[in-house]
LUMVEX-420771 format. One record per residue: residue in one letter; x, y, z of N, C-alpha, C in turn. Coordinates in steps of 0.05 Angstrom, whole numbers, plus 32768, in hexadecimal, padded with zeros to 4 digits. Layout:
BEGIN
AXYZXYZXYZ/...
//
This chain:
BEGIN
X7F5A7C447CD17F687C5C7CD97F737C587CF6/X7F927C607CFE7F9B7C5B7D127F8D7C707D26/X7F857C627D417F817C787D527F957C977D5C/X7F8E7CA57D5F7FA57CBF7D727FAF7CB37D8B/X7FCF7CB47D8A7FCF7CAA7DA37FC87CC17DB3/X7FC47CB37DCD7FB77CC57DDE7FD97CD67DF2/X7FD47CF57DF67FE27D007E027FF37CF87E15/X80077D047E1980157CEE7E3880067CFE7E53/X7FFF7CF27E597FF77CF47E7A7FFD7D0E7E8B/X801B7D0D7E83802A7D2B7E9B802A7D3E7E8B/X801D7D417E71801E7D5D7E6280177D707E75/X80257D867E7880257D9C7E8C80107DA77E85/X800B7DAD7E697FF57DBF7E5F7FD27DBB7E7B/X7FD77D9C7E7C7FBE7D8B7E837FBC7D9C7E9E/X7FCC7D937EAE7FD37D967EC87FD17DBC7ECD/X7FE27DC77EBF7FDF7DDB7EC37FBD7DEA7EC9/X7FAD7DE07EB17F907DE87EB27F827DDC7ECF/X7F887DC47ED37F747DBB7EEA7F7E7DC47F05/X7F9C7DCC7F087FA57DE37F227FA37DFC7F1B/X7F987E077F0B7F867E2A7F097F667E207F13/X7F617E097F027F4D7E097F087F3D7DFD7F1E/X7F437DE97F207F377DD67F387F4A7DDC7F50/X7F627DDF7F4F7F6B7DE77F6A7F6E7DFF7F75/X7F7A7E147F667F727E357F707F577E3D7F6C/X7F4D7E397F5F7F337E487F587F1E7E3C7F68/X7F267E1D7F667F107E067F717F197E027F92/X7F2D7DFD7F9A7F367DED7FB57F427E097FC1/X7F447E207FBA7F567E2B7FCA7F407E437FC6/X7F2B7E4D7FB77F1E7E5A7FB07F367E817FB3/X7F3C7E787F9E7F5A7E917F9F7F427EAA7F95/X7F567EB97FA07F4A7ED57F967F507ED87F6D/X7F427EEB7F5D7F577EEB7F467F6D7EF97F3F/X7F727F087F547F847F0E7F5C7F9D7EFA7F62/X7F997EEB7F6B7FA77ED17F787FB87EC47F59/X7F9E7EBA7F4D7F9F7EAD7F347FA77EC27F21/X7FA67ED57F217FB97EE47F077FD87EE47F0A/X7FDC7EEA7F297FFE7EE77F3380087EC87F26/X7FEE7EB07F337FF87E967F2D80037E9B7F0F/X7FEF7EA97EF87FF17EA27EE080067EB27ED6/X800C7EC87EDD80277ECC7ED1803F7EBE7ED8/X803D7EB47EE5805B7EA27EF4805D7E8B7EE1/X80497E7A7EE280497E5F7ECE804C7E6D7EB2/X80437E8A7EAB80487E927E90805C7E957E89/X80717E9E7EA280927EA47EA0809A7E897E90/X80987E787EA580A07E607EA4809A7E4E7E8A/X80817E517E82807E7E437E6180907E507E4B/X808F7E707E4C809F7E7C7E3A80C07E727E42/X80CB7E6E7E5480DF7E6B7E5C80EA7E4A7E49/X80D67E3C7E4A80DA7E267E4580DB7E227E28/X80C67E377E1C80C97E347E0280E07E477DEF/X80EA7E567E0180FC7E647DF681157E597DF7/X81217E537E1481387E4D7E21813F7E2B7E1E/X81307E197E1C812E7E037E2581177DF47E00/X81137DFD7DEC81017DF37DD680EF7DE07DDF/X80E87DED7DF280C97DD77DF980B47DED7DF8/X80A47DE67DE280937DEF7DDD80757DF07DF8/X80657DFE7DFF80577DFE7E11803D7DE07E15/X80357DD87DFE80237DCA7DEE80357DAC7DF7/X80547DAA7DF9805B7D917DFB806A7D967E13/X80687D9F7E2080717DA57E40806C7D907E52/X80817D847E5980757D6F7E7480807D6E7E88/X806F7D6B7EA080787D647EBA80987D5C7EB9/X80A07D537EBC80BC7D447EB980CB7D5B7EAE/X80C87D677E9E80D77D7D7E9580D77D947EA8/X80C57D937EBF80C57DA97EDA80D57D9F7EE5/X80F67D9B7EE881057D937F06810E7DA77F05/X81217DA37F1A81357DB27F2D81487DC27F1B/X815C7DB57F0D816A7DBE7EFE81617DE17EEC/X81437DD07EDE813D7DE57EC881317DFD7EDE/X811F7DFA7EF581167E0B7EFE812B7E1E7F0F/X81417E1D7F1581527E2B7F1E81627E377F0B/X81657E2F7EEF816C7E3E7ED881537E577ED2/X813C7E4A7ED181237E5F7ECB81257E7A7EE4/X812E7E6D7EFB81347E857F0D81457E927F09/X815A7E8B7F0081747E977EFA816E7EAA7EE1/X815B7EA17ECD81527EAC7EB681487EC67EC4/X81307EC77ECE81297EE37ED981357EF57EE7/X814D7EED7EF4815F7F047F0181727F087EE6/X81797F017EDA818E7F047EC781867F107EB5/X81737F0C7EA281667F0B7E8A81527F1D7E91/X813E7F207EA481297F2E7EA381297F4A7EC4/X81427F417EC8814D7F5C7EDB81347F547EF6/X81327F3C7EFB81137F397F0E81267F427F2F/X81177F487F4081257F507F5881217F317F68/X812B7F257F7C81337F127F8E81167F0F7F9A/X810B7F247F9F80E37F1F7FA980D27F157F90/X80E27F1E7F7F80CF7F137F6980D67EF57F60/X80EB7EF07F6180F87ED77F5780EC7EC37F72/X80E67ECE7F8380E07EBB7FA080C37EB57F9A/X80B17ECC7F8C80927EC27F8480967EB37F78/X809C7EB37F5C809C7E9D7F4580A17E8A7F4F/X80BE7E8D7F6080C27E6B7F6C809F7E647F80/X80A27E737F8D80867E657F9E80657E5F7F87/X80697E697F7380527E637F60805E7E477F55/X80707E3C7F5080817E267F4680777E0A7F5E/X80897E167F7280797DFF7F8880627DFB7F8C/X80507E0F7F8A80397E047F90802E7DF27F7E/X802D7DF67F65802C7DF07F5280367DCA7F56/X804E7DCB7F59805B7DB07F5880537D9A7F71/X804F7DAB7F86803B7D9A7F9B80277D917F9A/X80147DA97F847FF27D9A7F747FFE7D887F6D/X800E7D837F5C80147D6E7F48801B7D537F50/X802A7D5E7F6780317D407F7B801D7D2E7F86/X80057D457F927FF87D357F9A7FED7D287F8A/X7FE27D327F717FD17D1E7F537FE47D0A7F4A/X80007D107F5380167CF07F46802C7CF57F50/X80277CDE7F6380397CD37F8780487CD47F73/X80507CCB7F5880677CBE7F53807F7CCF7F4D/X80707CE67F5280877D017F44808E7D107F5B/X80897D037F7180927D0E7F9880AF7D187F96/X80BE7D087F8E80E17D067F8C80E87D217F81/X80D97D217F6780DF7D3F7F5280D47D577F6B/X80BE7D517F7680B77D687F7F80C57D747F92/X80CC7D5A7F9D80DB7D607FB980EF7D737FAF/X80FC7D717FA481137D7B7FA081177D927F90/X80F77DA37F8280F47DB67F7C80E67DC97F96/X80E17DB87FA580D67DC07FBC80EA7DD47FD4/X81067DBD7FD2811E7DC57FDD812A7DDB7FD2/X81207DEF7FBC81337E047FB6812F7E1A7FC7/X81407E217FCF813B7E397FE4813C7E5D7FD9/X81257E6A7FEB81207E817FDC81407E907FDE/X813F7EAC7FCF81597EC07FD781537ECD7FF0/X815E7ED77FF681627EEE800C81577F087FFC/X81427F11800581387F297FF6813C7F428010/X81427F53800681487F6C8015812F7F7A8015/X81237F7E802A81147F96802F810C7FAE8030/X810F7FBD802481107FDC801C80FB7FEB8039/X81037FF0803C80F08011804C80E78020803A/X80D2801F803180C0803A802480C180538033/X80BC8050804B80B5806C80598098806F805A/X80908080806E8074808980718075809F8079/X805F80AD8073805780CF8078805080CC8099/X806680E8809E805280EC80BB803380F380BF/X8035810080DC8010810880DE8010812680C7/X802D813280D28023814980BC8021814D80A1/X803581338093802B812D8083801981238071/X8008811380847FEB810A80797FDB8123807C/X7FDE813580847FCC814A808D7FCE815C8076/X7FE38163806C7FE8817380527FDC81628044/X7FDD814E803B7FDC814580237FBD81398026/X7FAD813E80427F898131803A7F828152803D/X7F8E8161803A7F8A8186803E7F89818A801C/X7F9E817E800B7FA3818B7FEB7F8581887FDC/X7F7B81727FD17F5F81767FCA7F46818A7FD1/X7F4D81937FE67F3081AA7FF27F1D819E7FE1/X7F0181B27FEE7EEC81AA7FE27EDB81BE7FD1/X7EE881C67FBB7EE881D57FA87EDA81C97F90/X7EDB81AA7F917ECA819E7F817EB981827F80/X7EA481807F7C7E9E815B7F847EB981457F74/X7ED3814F7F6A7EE2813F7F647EF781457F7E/X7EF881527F837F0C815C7F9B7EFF81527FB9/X7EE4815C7FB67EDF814A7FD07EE281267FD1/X7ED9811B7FBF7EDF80FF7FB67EFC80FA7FC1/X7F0581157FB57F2580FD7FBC7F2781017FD5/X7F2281187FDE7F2B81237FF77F268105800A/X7F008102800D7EF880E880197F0E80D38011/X7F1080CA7FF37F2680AC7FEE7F3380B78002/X7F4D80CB80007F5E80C2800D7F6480C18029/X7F4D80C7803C7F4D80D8805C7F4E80B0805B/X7F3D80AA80477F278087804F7F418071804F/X7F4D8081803C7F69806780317F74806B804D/X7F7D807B80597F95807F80727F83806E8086/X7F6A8083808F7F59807D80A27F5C805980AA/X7F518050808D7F4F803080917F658024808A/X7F74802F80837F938016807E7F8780098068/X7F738008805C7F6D7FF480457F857FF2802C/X7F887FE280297F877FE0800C7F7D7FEB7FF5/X7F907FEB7FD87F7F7FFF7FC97F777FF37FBB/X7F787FD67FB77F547FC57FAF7F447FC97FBD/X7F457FC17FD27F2C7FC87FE17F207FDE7FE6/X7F2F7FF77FE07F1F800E7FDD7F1880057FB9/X7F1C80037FB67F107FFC7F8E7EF17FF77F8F/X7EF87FDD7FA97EE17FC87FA97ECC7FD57FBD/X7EC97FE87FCA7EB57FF27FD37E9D80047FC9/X7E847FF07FD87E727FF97FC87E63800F7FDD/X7E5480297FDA7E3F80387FE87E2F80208005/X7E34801580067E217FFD80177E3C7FF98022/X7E4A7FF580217E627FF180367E6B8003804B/X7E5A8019804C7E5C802B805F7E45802E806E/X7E51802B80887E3C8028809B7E30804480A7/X7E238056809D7E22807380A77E11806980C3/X7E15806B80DC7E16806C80F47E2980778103/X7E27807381237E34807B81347E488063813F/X7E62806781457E758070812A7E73805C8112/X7E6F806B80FD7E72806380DF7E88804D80E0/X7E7B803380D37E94802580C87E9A801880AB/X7EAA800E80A97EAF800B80877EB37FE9807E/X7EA67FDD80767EAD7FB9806F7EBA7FBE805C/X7ECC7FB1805C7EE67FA880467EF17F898046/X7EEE7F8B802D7EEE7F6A80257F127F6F8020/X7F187F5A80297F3A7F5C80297F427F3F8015/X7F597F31801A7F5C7F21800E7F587F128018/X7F527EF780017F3E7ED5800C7F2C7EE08018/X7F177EEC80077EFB7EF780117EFB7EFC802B/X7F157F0380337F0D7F0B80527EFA7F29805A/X7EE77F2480707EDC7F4180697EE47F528093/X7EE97F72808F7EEB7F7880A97EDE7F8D80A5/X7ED87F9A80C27ECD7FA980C47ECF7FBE80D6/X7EE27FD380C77EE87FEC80D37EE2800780DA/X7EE5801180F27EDC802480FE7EE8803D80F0/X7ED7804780EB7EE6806B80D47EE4808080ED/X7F01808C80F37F0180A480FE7EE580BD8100/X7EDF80CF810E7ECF80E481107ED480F580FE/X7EF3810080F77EF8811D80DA7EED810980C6/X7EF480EE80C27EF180DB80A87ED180D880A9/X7ECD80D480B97EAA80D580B97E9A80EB80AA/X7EA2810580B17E97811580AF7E9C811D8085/X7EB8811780907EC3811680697EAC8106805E/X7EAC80E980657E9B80CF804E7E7F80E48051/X7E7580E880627E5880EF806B7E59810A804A/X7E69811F80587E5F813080427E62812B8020/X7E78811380217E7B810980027E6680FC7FF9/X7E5980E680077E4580DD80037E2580F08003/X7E27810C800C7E14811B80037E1181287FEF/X7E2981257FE27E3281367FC27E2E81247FAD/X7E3781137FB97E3680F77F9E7E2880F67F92/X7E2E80E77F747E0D80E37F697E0C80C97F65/X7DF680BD7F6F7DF080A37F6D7DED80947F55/X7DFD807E7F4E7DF280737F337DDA806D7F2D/X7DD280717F1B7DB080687F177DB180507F13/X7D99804A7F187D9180297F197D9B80147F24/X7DAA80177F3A7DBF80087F437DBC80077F64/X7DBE7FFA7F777DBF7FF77F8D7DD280057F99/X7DDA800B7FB07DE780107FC97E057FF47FC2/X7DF97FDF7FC67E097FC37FC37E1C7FC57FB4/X7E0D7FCD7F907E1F7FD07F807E317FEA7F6E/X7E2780057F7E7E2D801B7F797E4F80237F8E/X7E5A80247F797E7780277F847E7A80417F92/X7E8A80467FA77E8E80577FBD7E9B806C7FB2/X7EB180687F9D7EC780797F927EC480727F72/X7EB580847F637EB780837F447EC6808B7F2F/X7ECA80907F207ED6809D7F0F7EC580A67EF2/X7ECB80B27EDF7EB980B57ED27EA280A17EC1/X7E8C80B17EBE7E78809C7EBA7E6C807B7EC6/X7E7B80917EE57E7180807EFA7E7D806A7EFC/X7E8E805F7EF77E9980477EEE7EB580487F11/X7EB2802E7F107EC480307F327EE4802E7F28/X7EE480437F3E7F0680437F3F7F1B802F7F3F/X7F2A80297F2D7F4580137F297F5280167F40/X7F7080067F417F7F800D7F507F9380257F45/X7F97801F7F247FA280367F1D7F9D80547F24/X7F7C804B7F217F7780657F177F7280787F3A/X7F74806C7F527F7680767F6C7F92807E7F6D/X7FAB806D7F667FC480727F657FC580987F52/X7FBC80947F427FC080AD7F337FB180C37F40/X7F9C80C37F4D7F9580CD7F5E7FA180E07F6D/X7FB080CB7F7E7FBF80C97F927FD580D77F8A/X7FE480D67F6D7FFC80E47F6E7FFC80F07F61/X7FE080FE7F577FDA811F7F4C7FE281307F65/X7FCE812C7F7C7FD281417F997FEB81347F9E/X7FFA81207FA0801B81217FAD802881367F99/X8022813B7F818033814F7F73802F81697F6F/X800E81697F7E800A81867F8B801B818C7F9E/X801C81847FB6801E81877FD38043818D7FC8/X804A81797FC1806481847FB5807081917FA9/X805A81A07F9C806181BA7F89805C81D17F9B/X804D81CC7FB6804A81E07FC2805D81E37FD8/X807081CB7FDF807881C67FF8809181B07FE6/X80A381B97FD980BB81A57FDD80C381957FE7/X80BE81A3800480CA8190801580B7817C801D/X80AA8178801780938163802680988142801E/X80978131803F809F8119803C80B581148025/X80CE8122802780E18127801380EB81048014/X80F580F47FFE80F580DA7FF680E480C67FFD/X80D080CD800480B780B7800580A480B27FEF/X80A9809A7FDC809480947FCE807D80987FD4/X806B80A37FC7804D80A77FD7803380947FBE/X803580787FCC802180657FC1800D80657FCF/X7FF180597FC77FDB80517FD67FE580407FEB/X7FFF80397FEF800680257FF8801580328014/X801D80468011802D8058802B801680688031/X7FFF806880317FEF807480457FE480588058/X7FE6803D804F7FDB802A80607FF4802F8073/X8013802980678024802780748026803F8090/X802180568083801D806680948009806480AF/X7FF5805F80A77FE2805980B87FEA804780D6/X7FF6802F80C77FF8801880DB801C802380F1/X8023803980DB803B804380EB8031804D8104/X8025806680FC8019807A810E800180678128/X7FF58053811B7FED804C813780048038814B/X80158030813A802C8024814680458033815B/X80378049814F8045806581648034806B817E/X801F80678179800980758191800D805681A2/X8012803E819B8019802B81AA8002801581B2/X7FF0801581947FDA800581947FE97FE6818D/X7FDD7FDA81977FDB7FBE819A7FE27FB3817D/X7FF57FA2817A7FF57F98815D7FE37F8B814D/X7FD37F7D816C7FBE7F6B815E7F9F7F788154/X7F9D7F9581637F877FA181537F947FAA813C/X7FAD7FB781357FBB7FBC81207FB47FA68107/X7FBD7F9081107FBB7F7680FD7F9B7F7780ED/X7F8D7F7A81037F6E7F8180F67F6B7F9080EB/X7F6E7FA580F37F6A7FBD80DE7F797FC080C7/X7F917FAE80C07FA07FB280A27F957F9F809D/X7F817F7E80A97F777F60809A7F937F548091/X7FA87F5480A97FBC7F3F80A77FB07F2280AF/X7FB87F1480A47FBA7EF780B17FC27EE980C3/X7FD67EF880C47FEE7EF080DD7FF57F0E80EC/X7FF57F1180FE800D7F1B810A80227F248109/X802F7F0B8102804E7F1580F680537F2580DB/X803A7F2680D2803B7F4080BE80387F5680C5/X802E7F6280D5802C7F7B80E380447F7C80EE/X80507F6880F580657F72810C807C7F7D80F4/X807A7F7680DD80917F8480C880927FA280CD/X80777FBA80D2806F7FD380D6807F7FD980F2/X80837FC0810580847FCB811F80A07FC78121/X80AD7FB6811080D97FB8811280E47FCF8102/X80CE7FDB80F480D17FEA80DD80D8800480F7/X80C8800280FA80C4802A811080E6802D8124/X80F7803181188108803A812F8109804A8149/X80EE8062814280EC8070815680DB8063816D/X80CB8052816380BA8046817880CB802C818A/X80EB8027817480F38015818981068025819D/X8110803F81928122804D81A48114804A81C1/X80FC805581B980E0805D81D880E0804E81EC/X80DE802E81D580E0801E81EA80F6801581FF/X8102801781EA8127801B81F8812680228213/X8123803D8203812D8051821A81138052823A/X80F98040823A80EE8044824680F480298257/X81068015824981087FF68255812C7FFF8262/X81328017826781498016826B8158801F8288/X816C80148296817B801482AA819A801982A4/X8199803682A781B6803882A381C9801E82C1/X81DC801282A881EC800882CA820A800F82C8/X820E802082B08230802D82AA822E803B82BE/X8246804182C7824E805F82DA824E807782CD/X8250808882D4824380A382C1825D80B082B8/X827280A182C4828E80AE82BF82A880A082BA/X82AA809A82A082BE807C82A682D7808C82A8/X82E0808382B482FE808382D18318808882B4/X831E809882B58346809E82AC8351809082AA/X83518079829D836F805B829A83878065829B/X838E8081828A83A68091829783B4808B82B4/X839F808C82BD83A4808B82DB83A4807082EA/X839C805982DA83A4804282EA83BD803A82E6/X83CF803182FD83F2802C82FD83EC801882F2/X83D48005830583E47FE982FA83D67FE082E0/X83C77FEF82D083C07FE682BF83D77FEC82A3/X83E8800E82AE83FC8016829A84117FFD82A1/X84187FF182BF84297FE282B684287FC782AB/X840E7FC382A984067FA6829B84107FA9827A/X84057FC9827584087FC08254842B7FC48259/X843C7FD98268845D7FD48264845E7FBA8265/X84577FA4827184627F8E8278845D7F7D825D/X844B7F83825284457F73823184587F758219/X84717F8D821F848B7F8B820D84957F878214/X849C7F77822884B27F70823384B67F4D822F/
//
């Protein structure tokens, strides 16, 4: 009996498994978060191939990743799947990374990479969401009252969401033991790449967690460690969905009571962080405690909040400023020799 020949070497299938596995999971220790984004992107891309291109996923190979096809597969998602220019710029960056593992496991495919390497992202436009002022965070951690242990719950989520700029995983991921009840109370939040910080909760927000945590009912049999901060029924910890819905039950109170309130502002878990880092960006806190308290990486991510604020750059403007115009510019009417410069230009 003839042996099977054995597989070709650059089958993508191969490669693909040991860069989920050994390199995000293993060398880069990604969040799964991380690795689900990775996995839909290379999912685009197999389906792409087996649709658009009859290469089946199973006979996929390296060599069949260049330049050519991968700028068609981009072209596929804005065309074909309506993807926006930020989105087409991830997939491309899940692609490179991807093709750089690969390089390094086989120098010999450098050339290919290079030059998938060289595609340059789009120009993605930025949108302004908007953020609620102070009075509008105030209405809207006012709508819940405390009329019920579900109303106080939220009331606490949401004072906690603004308060800490967190994230709304990270409010997901908080457990009863992540709150430091002391003088002043603070809150650990595991951010992304296991990063963990540790923030100081306002005095009204204090007093909110303090009385929520007197109402609560504790899961049985379960620790502090592993008893989630924010539940939902049958105790079971809050999603991100299910905070989002939360969240825009009372936005559709507050607006049934008040039309006008924060009139065209999306109101996500996501514009109360934004809010947050606005409003201290107004009082004229330091970017770099800012940076901490949202668990940026950089800097230059926060500073996106601080080009955003027009009113905070007017201030500065106007406080860096030396008038040196004259307060009265002069009647040209009245200069001769300037009227007879322009007569002298038809002539």
């Amino acid at each position: 009996m003839n042996a099977r020949p054995a597989p070709p070497a650059d089958l993508a299938g191969r490669w693909l498994t040991k860069f989920f596995t050994d390199h995000l999971a293993g060398e880069r220790a990604a969040s799964p978060r991380t690795v689900a984004a990775y996995r839909d992107a290379m999912k685009l891309l197999l389906i792409w191939f087996k649709d658009s291109e009859r290469i089946p996923p199973e006979k996929l190979r390296l060599a069949d990743i260049d330049r050519p096809r991968v700028l068609r597969f981009l072209d596929w998602l804005q065309q074909e799947r309506c993807c926006s220019a930020a989105t087409r710029n991830q997939r491309l960056a899940v692609i490179k990374s991807f093709s750089r593992y690969t390089a390094a496991e086989q120098p010999e495919r450098l050339d290919q990479v290079t030059q998938i390497l060289a595609i340059r992202e789009k120009n993605a436009p930025h949108p302004d969401p908007g953020h609620l002022t102070g009075d509008e965070i105030k209405t809207l951690l006012a709508e819940p009252g405390p009329a019920s242990p579900r109303a106080i719950r939220d009331t606490a989520l949401l004072a906690l969401a603004y308060d800490t700029a967190a994230r709304v995983q990270e409010l997901c991921d908080l457990d009863v033991a992540d709150i430091r009840r002391s003088t002043p109370m603070t809150v650990t939040i595991r951010g992304k790449g296991a990063k963990i910080r540790y923030v100081p909760v306002m005095a009204q927000t204090t007093r909110l967690i303090d009385d929520y945590l007197e109402h609560r009912d504790r899961h049985p049999g379960i620790g502090t460690d592993a008893d989630p901060l924010f539940y939902g029924p049958n105790h079971t910890r809050l999603t991100r969905s299910g905070i989002a819905k939360i969240l825009a039950r009372h936005v559709r109170a507050v607006r049934t009571h008040d039309p006008g309130w924060a009139p065209g502002v999306p109101v996500t878990p996501h514009t109360l962080r934004r809010s947050r880092a606005m409003h201290l960006i107004n009082a004229g806190v330091n970017l770099i405690y800012i940076r901490d308290l949202l668990g940026h990486a950089d800097v230059s991510t926060t500073e996106i909040y601080a080009r955003a604020d027009a009113e905070t750059k007017r201030k500065a403007i106007e406080n860096a400023y030396e008038s040196l115009s004259p307060h009265v510019l002069p009647d040209w009417t009245l200069d001769t020799s300037l009227l007879n410069w322009l007569e002298s230009l038809a002539r």
